[in-house]
N, C-alpha and C positions, 0 to 999 in steps of 0.2 A: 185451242184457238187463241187463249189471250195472252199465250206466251211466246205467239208470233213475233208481236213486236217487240218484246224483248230480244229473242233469238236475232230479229233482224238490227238491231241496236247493236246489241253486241260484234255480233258478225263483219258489222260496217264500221265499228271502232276498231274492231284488231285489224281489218283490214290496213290501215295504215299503216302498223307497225312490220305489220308482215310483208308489204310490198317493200319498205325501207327495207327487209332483212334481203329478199333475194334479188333487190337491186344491186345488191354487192356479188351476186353470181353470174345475176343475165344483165346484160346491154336496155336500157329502156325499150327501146324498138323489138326486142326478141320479145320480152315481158308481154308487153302492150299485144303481141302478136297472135302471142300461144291463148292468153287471157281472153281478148275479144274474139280470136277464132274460132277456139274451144267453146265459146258462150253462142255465137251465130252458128256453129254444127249444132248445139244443142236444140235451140228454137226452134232452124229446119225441121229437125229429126221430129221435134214436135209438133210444128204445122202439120208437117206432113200426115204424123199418125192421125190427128184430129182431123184431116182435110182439109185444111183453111187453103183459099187459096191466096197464092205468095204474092203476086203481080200487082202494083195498083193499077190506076190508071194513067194514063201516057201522061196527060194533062199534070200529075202529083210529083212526074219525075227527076225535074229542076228543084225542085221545094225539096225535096228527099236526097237528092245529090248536096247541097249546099247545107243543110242540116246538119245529116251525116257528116260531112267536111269537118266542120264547124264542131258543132254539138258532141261529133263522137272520135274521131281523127284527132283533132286539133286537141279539144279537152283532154283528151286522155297520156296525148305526146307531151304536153304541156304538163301535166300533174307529175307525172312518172319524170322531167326532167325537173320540176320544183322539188321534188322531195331527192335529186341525188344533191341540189344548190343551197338547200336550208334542212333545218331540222322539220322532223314529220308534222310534228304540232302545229309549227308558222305553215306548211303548207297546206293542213288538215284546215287553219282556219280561214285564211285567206280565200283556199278552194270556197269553202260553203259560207263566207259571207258574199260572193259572189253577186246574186240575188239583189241581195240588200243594195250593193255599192250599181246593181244595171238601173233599178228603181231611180236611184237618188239620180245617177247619171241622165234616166230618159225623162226625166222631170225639168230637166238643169239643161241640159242639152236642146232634146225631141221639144220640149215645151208640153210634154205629157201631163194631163191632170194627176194628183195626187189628193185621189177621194180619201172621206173615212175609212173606204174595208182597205183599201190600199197600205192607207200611214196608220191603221191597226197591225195589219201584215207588217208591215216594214216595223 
């Protein structure tokens, strides 16, 4: 168990350099395709075995549409076309300082407080 998070440290660093390499075979959009498709058969396959059921409620469905869009669409088409425009590194960090630069932004912007656990996190 404690070498979970190393496996998954590691796993999630080579990742970058391996999407760089077979972005030079597949199209961003094929990549993105087979990757996040392959990963939503899998969950299915999984809900399914455990019985979860899949559906939320009606009420959840906007918020999960626009999410999704967003969150997992957008991110992903976006990452996959920064790493064919820059080197993996500049887009490995830009991606995950992300975070950091929405804070400062909804601070500066939104007029959102910016507690201690906050500008400890940040």
């Amino acid at each position: 168990m404690r070498l979970i998070p190393v496996a998954l440290a590691l796993f999630w660093g080579l990742n970058w350099p391996a999407v760089k390499i077979i972005l030079s075979i597949f199209p961003p959009f094929t990549l993105r395709l087979l990757g996040l498709g392959s990963g939503a058969v899998l969950l299915l396959l999984l809900a399914r075995a455990k019985r979860v059921p899949l559906l939320p409620p009606s009420e959840s469905w906007r918020g999960i549409i626009v999410g999704g869009l967003l969150a997992v669409a957008a991110f992903n088409l976006l990452v996959a076309w920064a790493q064919l425009s820059t080197s993996t590194s500049r887009a490995a960090v830009l991606t995950f300082t992300m975070p950091m630069m929405s804070a400062v932004l909804a601070w500066a912007v939104l007029g959102e407080r910016l507690d201690r656990r906050r500008a400890l996190a940040l």
